[in-house]
FIMAR-872157 format. One record per residue (C-alpha): residue in one letter; x, y, z. Coordinates in steps of 0.5 Angstrom, whole numbers, plus 500, padded with zeros to 3 digits. Example, Ala and Ser with C-alpha at 12.3 -4.5 7.8 and 13.67 -1.06 7.14 Angstrom:
BEGIN
A525491516/S527498514/
***
This chain:
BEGIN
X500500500/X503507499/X500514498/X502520496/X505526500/X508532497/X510528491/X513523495/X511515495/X510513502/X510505503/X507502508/X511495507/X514496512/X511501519/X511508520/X512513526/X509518527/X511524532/X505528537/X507535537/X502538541/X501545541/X495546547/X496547554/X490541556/X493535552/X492529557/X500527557/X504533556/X499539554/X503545557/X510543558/X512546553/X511554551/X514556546/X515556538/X523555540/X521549544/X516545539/X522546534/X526542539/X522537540/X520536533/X527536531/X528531537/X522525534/X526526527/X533524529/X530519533/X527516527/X519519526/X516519519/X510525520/X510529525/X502531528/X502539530/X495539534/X493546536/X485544539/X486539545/X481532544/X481529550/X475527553/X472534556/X477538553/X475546553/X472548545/X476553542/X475557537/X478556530/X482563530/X485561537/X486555533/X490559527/X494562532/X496557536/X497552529/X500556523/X507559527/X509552528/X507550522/X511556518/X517555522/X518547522/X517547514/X522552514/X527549519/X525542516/X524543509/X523534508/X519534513/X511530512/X507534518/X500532520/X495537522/X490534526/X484539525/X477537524/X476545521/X476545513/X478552514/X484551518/X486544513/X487548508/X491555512/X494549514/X497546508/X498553505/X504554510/X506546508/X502541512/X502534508/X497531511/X490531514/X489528521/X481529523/X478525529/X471527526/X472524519/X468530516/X462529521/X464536525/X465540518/X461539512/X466542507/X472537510/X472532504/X471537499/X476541502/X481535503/X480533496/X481540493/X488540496/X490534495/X493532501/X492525504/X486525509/X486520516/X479518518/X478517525/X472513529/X469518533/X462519536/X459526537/X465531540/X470531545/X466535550/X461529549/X463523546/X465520553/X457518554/X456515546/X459508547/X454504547/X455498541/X450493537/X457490536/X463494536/X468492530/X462491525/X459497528/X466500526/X468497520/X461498517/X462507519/X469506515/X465503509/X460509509/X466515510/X471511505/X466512500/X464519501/X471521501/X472517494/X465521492/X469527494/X475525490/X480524496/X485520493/X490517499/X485515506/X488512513/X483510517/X485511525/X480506529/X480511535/X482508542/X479512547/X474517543/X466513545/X470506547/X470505555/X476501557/X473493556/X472496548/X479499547/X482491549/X477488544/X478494539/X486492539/X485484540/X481484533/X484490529/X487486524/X479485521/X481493518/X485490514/X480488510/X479494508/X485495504/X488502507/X494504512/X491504518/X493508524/X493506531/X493511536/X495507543/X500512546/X500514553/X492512553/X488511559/X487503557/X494503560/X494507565/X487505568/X489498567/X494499572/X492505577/X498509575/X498515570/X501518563/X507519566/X508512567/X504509561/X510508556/X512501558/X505499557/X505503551/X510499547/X506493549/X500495546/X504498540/X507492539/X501488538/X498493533/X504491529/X502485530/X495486528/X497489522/X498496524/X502501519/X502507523/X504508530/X502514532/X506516539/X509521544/X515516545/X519516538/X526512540/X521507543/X517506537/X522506532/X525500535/X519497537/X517497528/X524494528/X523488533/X517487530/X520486522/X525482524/X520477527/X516477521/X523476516/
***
């Protein structure tokens, strides 16, 4: 599987890494710990020379009862950062995790790569058409309802088919828009309750049958944390079981707040596989 990012040919035989540059100050692992433009630009350079192939820049925070901002609070947040790293990284693939068509497309004008949208176009009617005219490959995430309310929507008839079948429906609006290039996300943790996230993981590689790269999204998350009565803080070894066993499962992209980890992880797992 491959897609096409800024005129470069991504393959998927072998996993990806993709770094989380988070911009908020009310993420649920590291919102805040880090102020400055100076700052995200060091840590961003830190991820790429521990091997990460995307970095993700996310300005609006979506944890579960995250504070709504608005799109200019978004803007404001966004756009420096993204300027700033694609002009000190030329080469580099950024994602921009956004579910608002206008800030995608400011986004992708600075030099983003990549559009990464929790809601898959369900909180913006004009996403795909915007994703579509820019180009620009599109990750699709399964999420209920939005960040403020998606805690309480996670009530399942049978939650892969409930989830397969809303990626059917969405890989076909985005073709009918004209996106060419789709990664689908599962989401854990956004309308899953912890017994959910396990059995999501335990049956991940039915995605598989939908032929597109899938991403998974483990890092740091409170099925692993939870499990354990710990935090964040102390969720990277759990991280890098579970990550293991995405790859496994067939996951393509890492998604991870612990490059160097993740890296080595896709390693071992090649190995093994070869």
């Amino acid at each position: 599987m491959y897609i096409n990012c800024k005129g470069r040919l991504i393959d998927f035989t072998t996993p990806k890494v993709m770094g989380i540059l988070n911009l908020t100050p009310d993420s649920f692992f590291d919102g805040g710990s880090r102020k400055s433009k100076e700052e995200h630009l060091f840590h961003a350079e830190e991820m790429l020379q521990e091997g990460a192939d995307f970095i993700d820049v996310g300005a609006y925070s979506s944890r579960p009862g995250a504070v709504d901002i608005s799109e200019a609070e978004e803007l404001k947040r966004l756009l420096p950062v993204v300027e700033s790293l694609v002009k000190e990284f030329p080469e580099v693939l950024l994602s921009v995790d956004t579910f608002r068509s206008e800030v995608a497309k400011r986004a992708v004008e600075a030099g983003a790569a990549m559009i990464n949208d929790i809601s898959a176009g369900n909180l913006d009617e004009k996403m795909l058409q915007t994703v579509a005219n820019l180009q620009v490959p599109y990750i699709m995430m399964h999420m209920r309802g939005t960040p403020q309310t998606m805690k309480g929507l996670n009530e399942y008839e049978d939650l892969v088919q409930d989830i397969l079948f809303y990626f059917s429906q969405k890989i076909r609006e985005a073709r009918a828009a004209g996106i060419n290039d789709l990664i689908i996300d599962p989401g854990f943790g956004f309308s899953k309750n912890i017994r959910h996230n396990f059995e999501l993981l335990s049956k991940s590689d039915l995605f598989k049958n939908l032929e597109l790269p899938v991403l998974a999204g483990l890092s740091r998350k409170s099925l692993i944390y939870k499990t354990f009565d710990s935090t964040p803080d102390e969720a990277l070894n759990g991280t890098t079981v579970l990550n293991t066993i995405a790859l496994m499962k067939g996951a393509n992209i890492l998604r991870v707040h612990d490059v160097k980890e993740a890296v080595e992880c896709v390693k071992l797992v090649e190995q093994l596989k070869n």
